[in-house]
GUTI-873441 format. One line per field, with one value per atom (N, C-alpha, C): x, z, y; chain; residue number from 1; residue in three letters; atom name. Coordinates in nm, 2 decimals. Example, Ala and Ser with C-alpha at 12.3 -4.5 7.8 and 13.67 -1.06 7.14 Angstrom:
2
u	[1.32	1.23	1.32	1.28	1.37	1.29]
w	[0.78	0.78	0.78	0.71	0.71	0.79]
v	[-0.57	-0.45	-0.33	-0.22	-0.11	0.00]
cadena	[A	A	A	A	A	A]
num	[1	1	1	2	2	2]
residuo	[ala	ala	ala	ser	ser	ser]
atomo	[N	CA	C	N	CA	C]
end
This chain:
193
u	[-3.04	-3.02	-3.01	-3.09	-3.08	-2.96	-2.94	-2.85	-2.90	-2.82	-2.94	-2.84	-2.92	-2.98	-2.97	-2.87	-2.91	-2.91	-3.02	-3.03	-2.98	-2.88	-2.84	-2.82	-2.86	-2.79	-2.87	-3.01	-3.10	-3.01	-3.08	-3.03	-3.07	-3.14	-3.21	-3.22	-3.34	-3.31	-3.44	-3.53	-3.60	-3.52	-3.45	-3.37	-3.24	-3.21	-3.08	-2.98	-2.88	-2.78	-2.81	-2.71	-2.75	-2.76	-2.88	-2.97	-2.85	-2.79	-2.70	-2.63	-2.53	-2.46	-2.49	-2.62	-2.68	-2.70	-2.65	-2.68	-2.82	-2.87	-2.94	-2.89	-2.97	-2.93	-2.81	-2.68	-2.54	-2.50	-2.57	-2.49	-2.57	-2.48	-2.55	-2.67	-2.71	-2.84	-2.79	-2.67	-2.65	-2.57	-2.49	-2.46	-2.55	-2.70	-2.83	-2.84	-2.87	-2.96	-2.86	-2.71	-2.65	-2.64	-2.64	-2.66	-2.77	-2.86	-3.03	-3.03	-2.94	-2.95	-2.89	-2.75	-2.68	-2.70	-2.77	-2.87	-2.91	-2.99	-3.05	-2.99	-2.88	-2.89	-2.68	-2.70	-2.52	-2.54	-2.42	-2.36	-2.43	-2.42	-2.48	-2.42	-2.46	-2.41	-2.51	-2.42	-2.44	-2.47	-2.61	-2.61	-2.59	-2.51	-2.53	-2.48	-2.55	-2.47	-2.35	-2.27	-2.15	-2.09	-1.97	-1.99	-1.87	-1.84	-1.70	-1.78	-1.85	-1.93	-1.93	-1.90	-2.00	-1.87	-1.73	-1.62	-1.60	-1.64	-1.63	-1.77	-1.83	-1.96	-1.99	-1.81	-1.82	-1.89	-1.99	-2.09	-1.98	-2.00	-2.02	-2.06	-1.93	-2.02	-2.02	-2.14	-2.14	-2.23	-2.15	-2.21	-2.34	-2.45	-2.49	-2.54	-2.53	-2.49	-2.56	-2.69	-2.70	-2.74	-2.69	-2.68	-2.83	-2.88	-3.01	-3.11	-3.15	-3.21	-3.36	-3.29	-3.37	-3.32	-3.43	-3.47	-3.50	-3.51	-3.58	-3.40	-3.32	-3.22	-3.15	-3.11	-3.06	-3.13	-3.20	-3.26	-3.23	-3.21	-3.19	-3.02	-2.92	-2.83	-2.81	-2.86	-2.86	-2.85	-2.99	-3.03	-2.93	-2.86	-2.74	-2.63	-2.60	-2.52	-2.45	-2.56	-2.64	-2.57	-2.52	-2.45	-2.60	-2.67	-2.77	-2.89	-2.99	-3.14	-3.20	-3.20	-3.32	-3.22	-3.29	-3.22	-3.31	-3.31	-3.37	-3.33	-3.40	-3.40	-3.47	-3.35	-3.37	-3.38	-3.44	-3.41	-3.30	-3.23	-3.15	-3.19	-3.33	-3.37	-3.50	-3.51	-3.58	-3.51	-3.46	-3.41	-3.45	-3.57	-3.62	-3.68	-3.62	-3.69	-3.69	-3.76	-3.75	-3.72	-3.65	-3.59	-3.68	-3.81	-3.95	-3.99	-3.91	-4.09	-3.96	-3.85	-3.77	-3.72	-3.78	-3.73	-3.91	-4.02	-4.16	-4.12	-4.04	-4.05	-3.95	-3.84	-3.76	-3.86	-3.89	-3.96	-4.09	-4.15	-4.24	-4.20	-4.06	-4.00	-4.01	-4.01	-4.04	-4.18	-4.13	-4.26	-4.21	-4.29	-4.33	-4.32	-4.28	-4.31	-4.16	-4.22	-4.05	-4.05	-4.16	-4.11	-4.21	-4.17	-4.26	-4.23	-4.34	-4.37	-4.51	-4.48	-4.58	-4.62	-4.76	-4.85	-4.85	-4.92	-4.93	-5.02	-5.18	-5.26	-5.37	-5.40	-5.37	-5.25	-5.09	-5.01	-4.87	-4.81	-4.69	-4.58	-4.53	-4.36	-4.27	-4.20	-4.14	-3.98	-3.93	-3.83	-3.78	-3.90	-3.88	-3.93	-3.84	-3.89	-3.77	-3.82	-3.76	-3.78	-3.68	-3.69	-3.60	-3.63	-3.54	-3.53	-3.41	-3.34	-3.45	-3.57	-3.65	-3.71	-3.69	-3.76	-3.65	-3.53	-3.48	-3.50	-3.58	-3.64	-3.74	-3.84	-3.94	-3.86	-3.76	-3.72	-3.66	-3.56	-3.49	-3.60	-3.66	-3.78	-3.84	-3.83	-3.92	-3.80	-3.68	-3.59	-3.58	-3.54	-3.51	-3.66	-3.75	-3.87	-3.98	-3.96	-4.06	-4.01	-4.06	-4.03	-4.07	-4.20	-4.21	-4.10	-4.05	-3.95	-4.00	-4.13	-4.18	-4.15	-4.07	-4.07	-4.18	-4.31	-4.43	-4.50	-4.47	-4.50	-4.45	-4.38	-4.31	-4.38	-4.46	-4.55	-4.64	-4.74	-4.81	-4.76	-4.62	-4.53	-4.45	-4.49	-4.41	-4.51	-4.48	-4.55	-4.53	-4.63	-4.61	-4.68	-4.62	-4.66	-4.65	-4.81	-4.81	-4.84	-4.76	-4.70	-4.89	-4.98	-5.08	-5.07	-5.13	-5.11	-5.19	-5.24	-5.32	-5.22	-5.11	-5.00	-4.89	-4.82	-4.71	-4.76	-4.90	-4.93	-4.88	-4.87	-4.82	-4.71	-4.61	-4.50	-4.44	-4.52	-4.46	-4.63	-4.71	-4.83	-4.80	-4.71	-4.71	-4.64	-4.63	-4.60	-4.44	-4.35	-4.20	-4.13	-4.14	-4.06	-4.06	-4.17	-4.17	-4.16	-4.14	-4.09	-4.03	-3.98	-3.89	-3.89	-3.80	-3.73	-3.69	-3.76	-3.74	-3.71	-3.75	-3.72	-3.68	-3.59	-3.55	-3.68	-3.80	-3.86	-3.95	-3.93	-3.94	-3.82	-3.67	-3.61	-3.65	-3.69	-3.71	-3.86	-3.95	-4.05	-4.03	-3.94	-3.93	-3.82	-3.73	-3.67	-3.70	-3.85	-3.95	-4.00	-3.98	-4.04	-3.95]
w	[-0.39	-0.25	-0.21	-0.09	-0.09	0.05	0.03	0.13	0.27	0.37	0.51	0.58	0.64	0.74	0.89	0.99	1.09	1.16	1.22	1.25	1.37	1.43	1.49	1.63	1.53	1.58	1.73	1.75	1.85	1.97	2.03	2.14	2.28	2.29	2.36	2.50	2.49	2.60	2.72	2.65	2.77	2.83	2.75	2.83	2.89	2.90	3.01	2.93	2.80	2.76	2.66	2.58	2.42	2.42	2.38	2.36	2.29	2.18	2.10	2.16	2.24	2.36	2.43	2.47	2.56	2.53	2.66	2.63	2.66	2.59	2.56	2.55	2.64	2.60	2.55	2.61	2.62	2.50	2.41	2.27	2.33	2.27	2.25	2.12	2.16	2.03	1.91	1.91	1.77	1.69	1.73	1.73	1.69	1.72	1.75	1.62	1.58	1.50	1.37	1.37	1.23	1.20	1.28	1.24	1.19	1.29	1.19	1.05	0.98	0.87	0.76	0.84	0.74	0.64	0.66	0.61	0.47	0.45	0.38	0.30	0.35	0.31	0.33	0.20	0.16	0.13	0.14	0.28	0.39	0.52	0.64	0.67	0.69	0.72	0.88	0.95	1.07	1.04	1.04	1.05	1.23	1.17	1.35	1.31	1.40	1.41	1.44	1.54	1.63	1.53	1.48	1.42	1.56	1.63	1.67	1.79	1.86	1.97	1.89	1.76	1.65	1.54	1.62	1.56	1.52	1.67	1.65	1.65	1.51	1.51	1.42	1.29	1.16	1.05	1.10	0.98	0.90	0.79	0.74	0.81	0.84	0.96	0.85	0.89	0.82	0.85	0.91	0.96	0.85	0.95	0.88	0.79	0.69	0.62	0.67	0.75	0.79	0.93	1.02	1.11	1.28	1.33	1.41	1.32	1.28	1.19	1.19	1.30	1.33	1.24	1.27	1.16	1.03	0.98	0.83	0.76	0.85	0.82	0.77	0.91	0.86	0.78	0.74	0.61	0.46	0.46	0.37	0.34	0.44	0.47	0.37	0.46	0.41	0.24	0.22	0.07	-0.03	0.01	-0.05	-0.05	0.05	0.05	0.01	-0.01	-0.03	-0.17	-0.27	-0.38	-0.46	-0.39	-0.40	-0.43	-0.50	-0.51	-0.39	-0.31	-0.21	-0.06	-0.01	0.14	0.24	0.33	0.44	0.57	0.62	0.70	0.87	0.94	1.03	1.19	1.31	1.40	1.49	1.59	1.67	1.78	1.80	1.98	1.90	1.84	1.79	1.79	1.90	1.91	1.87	1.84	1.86	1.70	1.58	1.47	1.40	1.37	1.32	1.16	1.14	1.00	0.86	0.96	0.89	0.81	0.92	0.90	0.86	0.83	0.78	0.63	0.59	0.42	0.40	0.47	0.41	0.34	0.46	0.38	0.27	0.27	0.17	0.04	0.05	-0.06	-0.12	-0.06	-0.07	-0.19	-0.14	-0.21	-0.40	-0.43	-0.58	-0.67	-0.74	-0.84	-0.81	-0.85	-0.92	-0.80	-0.65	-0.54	-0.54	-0.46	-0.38	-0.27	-0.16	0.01	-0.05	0.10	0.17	0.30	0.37	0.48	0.59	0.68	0.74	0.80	0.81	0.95	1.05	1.17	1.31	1.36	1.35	1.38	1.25	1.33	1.22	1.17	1.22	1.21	1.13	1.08	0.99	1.06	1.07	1.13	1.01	0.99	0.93	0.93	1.07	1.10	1.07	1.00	0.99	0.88	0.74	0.59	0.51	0.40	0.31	0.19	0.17	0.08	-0.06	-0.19	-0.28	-0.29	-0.37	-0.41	-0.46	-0.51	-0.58	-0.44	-0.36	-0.24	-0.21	-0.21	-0.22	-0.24	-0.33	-0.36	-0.26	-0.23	-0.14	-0.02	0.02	0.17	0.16	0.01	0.07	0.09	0.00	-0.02	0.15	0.19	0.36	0.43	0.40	0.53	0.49	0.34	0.34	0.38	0.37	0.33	0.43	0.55	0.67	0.83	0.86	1.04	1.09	1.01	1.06	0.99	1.05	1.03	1.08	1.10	1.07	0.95	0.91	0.81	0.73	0.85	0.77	0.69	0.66	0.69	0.48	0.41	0.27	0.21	0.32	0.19	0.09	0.11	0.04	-0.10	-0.11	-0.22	-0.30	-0.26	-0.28	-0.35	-0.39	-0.45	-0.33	-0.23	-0.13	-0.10	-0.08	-0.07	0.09	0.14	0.28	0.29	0.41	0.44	0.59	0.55	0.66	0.77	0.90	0.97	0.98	0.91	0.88	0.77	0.69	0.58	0.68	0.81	0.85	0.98	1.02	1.16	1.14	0.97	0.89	0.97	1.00	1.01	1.10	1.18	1.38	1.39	1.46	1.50	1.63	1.74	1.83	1.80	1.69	1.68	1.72	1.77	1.81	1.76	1.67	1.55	1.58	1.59	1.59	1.79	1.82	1.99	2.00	2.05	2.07	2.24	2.20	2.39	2.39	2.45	2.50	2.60	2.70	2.85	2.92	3.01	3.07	3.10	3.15	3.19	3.06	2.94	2.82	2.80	2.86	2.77	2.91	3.02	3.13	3.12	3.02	2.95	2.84	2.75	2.59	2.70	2.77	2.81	2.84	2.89	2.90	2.81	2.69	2.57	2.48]
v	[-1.32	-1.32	-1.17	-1.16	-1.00	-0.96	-0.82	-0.79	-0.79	-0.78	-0.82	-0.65	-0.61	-0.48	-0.48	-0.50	-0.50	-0.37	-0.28	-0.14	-0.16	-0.13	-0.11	0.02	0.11	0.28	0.35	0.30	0.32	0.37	0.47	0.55	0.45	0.37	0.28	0.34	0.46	0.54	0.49	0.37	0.30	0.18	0.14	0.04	0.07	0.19	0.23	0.24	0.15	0.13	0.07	0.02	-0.03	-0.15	-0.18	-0.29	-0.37	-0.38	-0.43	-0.52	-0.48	-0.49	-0.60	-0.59	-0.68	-0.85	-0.94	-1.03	-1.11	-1.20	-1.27	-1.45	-1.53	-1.68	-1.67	-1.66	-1.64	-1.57	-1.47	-1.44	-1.24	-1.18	-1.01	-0.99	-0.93	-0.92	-0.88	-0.79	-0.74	-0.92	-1.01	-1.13	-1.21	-1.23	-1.30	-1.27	-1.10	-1.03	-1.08	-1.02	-1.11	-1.25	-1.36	-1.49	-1.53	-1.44	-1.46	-1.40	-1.35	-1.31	-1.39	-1.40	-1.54	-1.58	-1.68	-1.77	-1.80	-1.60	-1.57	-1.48	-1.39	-1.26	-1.24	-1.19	-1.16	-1.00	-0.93	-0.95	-0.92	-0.93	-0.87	-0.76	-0.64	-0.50	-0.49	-0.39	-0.40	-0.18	-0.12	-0.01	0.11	0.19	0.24	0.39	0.51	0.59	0.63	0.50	0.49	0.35	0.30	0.18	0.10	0.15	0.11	0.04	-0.01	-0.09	-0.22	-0.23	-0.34	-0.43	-0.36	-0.42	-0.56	-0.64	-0.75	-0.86	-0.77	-0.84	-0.95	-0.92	-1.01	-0.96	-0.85	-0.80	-0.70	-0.65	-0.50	-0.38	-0.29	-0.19	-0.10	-0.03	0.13	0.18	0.33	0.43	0.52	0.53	0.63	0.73	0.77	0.88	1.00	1.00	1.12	1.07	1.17	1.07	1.10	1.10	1.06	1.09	1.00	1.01	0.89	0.80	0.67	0.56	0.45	0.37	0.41	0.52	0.55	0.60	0.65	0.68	0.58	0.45	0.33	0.29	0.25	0.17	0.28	0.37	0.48	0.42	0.44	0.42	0.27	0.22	0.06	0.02	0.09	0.08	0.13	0.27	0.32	0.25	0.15	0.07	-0.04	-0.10	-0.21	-0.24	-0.37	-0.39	-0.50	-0.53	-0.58	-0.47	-0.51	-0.49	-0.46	-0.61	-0.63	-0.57	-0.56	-0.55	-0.58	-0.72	-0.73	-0.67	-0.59	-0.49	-0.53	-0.56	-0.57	-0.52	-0.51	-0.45	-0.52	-0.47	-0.53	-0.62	-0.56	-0.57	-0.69	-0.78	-0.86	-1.00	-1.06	-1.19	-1.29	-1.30	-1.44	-1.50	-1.43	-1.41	-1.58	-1.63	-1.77	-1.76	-1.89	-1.89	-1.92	-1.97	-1.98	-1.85	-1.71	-1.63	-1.57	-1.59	-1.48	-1.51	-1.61	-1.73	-1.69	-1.64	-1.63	-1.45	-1.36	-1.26	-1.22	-1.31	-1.32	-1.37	-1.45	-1.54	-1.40	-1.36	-1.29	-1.15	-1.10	-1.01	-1.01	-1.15	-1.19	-1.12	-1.05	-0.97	-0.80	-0.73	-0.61	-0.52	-0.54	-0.43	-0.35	-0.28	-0.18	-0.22	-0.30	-0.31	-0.43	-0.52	-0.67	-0.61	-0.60	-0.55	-0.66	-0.75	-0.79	-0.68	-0.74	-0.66	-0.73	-0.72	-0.75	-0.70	-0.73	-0.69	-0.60	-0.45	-0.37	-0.30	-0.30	-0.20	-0.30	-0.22	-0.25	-0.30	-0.38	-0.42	-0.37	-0.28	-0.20	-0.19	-0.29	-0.33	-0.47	-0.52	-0.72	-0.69	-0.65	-0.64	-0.64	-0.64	-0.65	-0.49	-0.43	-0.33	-0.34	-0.22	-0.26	-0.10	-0.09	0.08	0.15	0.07	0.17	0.27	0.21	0.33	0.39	0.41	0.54	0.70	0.69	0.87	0.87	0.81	0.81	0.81	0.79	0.81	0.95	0.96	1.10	1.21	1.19	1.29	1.34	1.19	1.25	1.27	1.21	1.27	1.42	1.45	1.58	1.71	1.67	1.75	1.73	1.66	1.66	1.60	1.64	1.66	1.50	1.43	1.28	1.17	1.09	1.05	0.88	0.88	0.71	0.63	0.56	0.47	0.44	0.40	0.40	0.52	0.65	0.77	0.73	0.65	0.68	0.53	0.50	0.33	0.37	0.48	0.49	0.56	0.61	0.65	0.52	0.42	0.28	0.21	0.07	0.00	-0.17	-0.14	-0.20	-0.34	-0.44	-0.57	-0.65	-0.66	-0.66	-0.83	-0.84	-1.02	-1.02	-1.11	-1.10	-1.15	-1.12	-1.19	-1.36	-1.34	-1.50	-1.57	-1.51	-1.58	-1.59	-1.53	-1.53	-1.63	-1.65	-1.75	-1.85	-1.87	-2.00	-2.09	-1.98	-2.04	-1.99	-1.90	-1.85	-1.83	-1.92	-1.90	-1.85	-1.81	-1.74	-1.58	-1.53	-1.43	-1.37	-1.49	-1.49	-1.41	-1.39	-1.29	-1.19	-1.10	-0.98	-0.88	-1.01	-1.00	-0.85	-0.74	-0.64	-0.63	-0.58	-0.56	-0.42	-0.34	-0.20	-0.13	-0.25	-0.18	-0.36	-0.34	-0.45	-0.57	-0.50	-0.56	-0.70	-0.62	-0.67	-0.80	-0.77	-0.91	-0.99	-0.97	-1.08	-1.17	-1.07	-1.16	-1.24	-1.23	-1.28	-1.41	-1.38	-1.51	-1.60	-1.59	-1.74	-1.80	-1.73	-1.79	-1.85]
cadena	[A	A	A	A	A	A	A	A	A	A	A	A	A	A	A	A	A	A	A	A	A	A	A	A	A	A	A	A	A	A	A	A	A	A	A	A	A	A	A	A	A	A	A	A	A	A	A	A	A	A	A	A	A	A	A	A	A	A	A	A	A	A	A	A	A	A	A	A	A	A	A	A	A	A	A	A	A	A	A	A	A	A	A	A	A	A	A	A	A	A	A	A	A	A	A	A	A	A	A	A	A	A	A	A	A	A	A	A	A	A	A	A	A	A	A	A	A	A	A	A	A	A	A	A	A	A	A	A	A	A	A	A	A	A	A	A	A	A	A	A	A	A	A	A	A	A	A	A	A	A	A	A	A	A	A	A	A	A	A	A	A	A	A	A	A	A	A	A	A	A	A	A	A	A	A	A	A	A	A	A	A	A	A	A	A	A	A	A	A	A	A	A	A	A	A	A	A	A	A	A	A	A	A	A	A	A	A	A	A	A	A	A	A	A	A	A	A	A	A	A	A	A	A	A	A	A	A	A	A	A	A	A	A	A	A	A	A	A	A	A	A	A	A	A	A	A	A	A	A	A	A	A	A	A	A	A	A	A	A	A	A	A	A	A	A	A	A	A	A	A	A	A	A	A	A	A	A	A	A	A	A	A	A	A	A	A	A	A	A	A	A	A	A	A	A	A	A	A	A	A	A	A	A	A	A	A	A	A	A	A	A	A	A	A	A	A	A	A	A	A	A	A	A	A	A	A	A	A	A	A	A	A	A	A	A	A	A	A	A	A	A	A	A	A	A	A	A	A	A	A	A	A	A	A	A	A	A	A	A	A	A	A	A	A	A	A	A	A	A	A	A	A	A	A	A	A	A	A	A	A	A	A	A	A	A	A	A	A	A	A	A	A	A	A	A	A	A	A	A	A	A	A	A	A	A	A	A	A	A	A	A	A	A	A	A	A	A	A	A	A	A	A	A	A	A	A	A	A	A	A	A	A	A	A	A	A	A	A	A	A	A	A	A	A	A	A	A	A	A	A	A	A	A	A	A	A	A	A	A	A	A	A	A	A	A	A	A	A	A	A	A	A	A	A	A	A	A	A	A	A	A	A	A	A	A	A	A	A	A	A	A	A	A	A	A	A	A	A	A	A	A	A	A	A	A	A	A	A	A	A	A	A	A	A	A	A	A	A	A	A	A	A	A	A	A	A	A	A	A	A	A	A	A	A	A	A	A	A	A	A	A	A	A	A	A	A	A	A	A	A	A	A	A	A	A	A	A	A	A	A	A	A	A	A	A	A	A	A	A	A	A	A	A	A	A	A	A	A	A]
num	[1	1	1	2	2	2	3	3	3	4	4	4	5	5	5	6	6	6	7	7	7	8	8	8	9	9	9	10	10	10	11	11	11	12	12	12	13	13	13	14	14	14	15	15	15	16	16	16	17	17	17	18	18	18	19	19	19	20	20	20	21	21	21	22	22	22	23	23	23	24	24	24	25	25	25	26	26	26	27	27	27	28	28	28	29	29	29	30	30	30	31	31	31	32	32	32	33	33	33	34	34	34	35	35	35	36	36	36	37	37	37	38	38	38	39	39	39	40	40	40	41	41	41	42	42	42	43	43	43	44	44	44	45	45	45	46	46	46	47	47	47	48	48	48	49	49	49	50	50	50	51	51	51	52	52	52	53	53	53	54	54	54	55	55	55	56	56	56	57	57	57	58	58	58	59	59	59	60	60	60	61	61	61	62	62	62	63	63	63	64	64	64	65	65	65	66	66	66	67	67	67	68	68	68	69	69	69	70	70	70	71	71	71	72	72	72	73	73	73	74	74	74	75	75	75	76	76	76	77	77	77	78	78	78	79	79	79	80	80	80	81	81	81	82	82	82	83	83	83	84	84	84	85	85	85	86	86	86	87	87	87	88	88	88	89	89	89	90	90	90	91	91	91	92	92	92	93	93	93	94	94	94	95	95	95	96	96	96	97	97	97	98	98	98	99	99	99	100	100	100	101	101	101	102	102	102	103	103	103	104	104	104	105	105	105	106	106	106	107	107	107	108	108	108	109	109	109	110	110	110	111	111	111	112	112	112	113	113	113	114	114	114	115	115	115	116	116	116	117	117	117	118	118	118	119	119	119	120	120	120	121	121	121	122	122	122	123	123	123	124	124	124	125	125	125	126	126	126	127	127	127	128	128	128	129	129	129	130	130	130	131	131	131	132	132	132	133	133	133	134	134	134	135	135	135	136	136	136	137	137	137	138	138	138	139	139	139	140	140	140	141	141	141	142	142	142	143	143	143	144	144	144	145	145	145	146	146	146	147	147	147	148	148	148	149	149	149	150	150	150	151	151	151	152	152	152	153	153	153	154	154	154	155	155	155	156	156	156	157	157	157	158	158	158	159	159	159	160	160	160	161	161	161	162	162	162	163	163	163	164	164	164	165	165	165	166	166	166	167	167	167	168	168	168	169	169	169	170	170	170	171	171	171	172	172	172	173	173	173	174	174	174	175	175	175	176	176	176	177	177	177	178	178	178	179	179	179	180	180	180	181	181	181	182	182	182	183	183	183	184	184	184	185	185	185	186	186	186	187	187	187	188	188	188	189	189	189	190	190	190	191	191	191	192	192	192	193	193	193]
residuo	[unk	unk	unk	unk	unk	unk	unk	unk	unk	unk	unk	unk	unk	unk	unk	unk	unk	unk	unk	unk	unk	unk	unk	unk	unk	unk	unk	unk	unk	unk	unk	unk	unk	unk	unk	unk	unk	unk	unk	unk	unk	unk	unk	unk	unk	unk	unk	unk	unk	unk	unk	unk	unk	unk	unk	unk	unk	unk	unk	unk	unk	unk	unk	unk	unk	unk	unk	unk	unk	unk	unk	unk	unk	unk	unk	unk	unk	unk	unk	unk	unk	unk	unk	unk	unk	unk	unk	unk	unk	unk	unk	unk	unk	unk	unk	unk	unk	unk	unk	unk	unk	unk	unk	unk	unk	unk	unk	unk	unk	unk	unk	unk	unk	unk	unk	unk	unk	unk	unk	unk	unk	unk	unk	unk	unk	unk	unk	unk	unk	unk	unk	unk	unk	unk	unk	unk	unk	unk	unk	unk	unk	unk	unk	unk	unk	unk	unk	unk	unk	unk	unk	unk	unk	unk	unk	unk	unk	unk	unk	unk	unk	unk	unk	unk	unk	unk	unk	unk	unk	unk	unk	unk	unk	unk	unk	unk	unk	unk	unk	unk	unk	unk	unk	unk	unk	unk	unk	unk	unk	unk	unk	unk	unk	unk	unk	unk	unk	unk	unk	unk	unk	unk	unk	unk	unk	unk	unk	unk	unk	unk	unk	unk	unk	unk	unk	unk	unk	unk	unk	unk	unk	unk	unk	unk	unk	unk	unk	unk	unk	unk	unk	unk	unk	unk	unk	unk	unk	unk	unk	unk	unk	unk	unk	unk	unk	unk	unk	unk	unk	unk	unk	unk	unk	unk	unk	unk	unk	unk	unk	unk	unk	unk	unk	unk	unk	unk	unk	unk	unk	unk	unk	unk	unk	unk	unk	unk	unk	unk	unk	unk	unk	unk	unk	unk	unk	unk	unk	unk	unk	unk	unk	unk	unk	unk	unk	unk	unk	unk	unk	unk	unk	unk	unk	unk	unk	unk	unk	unk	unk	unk	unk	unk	unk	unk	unk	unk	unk	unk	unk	unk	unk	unk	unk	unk	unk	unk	unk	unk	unk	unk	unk	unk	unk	unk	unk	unk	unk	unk	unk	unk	unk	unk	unk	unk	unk	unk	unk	unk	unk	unk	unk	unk	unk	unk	unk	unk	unk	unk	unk	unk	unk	unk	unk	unk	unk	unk	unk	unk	unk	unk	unk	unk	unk	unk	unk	unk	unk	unk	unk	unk	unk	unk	unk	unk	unk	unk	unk	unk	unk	unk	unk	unk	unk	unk	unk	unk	unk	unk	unk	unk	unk	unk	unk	unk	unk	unk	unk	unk	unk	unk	unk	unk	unk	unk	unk	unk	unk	unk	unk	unk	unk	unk	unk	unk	unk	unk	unk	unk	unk	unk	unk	unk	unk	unk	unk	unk	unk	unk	unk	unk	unk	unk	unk	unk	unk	unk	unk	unk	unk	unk	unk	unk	unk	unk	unk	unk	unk	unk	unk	unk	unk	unk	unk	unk	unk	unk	unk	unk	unk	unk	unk	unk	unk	unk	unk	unk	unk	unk	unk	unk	unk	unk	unk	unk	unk	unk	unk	unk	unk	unk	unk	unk	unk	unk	unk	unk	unk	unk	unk	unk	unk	unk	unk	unk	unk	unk	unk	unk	unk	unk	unk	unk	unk	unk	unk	unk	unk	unk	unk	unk	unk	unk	unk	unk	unk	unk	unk	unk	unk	unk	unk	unk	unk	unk	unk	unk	unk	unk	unk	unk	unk	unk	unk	unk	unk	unk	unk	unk	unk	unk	unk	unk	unk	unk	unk	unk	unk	unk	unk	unk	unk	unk	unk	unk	unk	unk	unk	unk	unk	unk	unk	unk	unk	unk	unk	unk	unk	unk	unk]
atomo	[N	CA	C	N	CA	C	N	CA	C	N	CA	C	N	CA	C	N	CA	C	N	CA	C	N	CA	C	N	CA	C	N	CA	C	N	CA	C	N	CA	C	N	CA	C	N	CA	C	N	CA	C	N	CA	C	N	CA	C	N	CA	C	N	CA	C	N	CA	C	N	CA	C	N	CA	C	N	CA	C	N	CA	C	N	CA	C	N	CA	C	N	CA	C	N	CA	C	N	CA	C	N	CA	C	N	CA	C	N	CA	C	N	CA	C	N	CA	C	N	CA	C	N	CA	C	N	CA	C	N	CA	C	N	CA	C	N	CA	C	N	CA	C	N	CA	C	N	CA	C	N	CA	C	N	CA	C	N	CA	C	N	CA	C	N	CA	C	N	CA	C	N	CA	C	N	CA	C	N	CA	C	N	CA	C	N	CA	C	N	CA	C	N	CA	C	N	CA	C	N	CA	C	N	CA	C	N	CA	C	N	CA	C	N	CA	C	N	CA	C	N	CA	C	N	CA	C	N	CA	C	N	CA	C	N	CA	C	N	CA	C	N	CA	C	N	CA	C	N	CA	C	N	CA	C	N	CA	C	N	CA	C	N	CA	C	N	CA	C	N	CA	C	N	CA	C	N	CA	C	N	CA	C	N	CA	C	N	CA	C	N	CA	C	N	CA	C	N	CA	C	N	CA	C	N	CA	C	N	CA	C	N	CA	C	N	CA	C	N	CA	C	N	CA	C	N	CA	C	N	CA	C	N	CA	C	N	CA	C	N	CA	C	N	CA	C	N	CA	C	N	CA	C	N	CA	C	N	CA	C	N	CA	C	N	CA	C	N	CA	C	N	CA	C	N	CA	C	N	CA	C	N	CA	C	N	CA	C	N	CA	C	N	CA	C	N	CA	C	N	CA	C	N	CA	C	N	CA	C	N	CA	C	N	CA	C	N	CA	C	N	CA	C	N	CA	C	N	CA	C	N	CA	C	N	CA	C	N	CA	C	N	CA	C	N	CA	C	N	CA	C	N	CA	C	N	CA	C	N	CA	C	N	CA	C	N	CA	C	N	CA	C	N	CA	C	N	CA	C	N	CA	C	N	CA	C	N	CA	C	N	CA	C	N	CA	C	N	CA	C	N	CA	C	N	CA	C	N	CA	C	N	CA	C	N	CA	C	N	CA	C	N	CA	C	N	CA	C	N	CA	C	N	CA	C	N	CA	C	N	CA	C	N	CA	C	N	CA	C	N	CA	C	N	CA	C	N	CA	C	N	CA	C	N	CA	C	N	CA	C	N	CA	C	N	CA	C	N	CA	C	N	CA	C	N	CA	C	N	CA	C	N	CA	C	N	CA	C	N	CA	C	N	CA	C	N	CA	C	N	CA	C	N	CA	C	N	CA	C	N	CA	C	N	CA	C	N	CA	C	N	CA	C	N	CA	C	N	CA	C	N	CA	C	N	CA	C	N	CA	C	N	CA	C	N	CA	C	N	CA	C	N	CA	C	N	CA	C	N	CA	C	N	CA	C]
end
């Protein structure tokens, strides 16, 4: 069972205030985002630059270790943390993740990789994955040693295992999962769905 990731730390400076915070179908997303993890994934850690917004979230908080750093940082973070191997790595502002497509990338994780990573289209969801310690060097290496700070920017240093979008329609043929909400006008569309 791998450890579960919720990225929390985002400055959420297209949606006004912290997405986390925010409610959704009567629960806050960072709430949403740890119960979707449950499930699958011991313990659930709640990542954030700030940890005190996230007191009463039930997760594992922990800050950081270096801190704006993004997503590549929290997952850095995470992985160091992590008492587990695997760590499913999640975003906050992603409500709608189904327990289908989140037990496909768990399951997927089995064999010889360092990340399971779906696509969407042509591009990587890099927020909805699963990683193991062995990508550790490959992240410090880019936090310490370059200015891009994309997550996807350390795959091709990995031994990477991609979830298709014709293997994940499987089991979210509307693509629900990978939903994100970045600007208000974003959670007033995902609420109809």
């Amino acid at each position: 069972m791998p450890a579960g990731a919720v990225l929390a730390g985002g400055k959420s400076l297209r949606f006004g205030k912290n997405k986390a915070l925010e409610m959704f179908r009567g629960k806050r997303f960072i709430d949403l985002a740890v119960e979707s993890l449950r499930p699958l994934c011991s313990p659930v850690m709640v990542m954030a630059n700030e940890i005190a917004p996230y007191l009463d979230s039930g997760a594992m908080l922990v800050q950081d270790i270096i801190a704006q750093q993004g997503p590549l940082g929290g997952i850095y973070t995470a992985l160091l943390y992590s008492p587990c191997d695997w760590v499913f790595v999640k975003a906050t502002d992603m409500p709608l993740l189904l327990p289908q497509m989140a037990s496909l990338i768990v399951e997927a994780a089995r064999g010889d990789f360092d990340a399971v990573v779906p696509k969407v289209g042509e591009f990587f969801e890099p927020l909805l994955a699963v990683y193991n310690r062995r990508c550790l060097p490959a992240i410090e290496r880019q936090l310490r040693g370059s200015e891009n700070r994309q997550v996807v920017a350390f795959f091709k240093k990995i031994r990477l295992k991609t979830i298709t979008e014709k293997q994940w329609q499987e089991v979210d043929p509307r693509g629900l999962s990978f939903k994100n909400v970045n600007t208000v006008a974003d959670l007033a569309e995902i609420d109809g769905t």
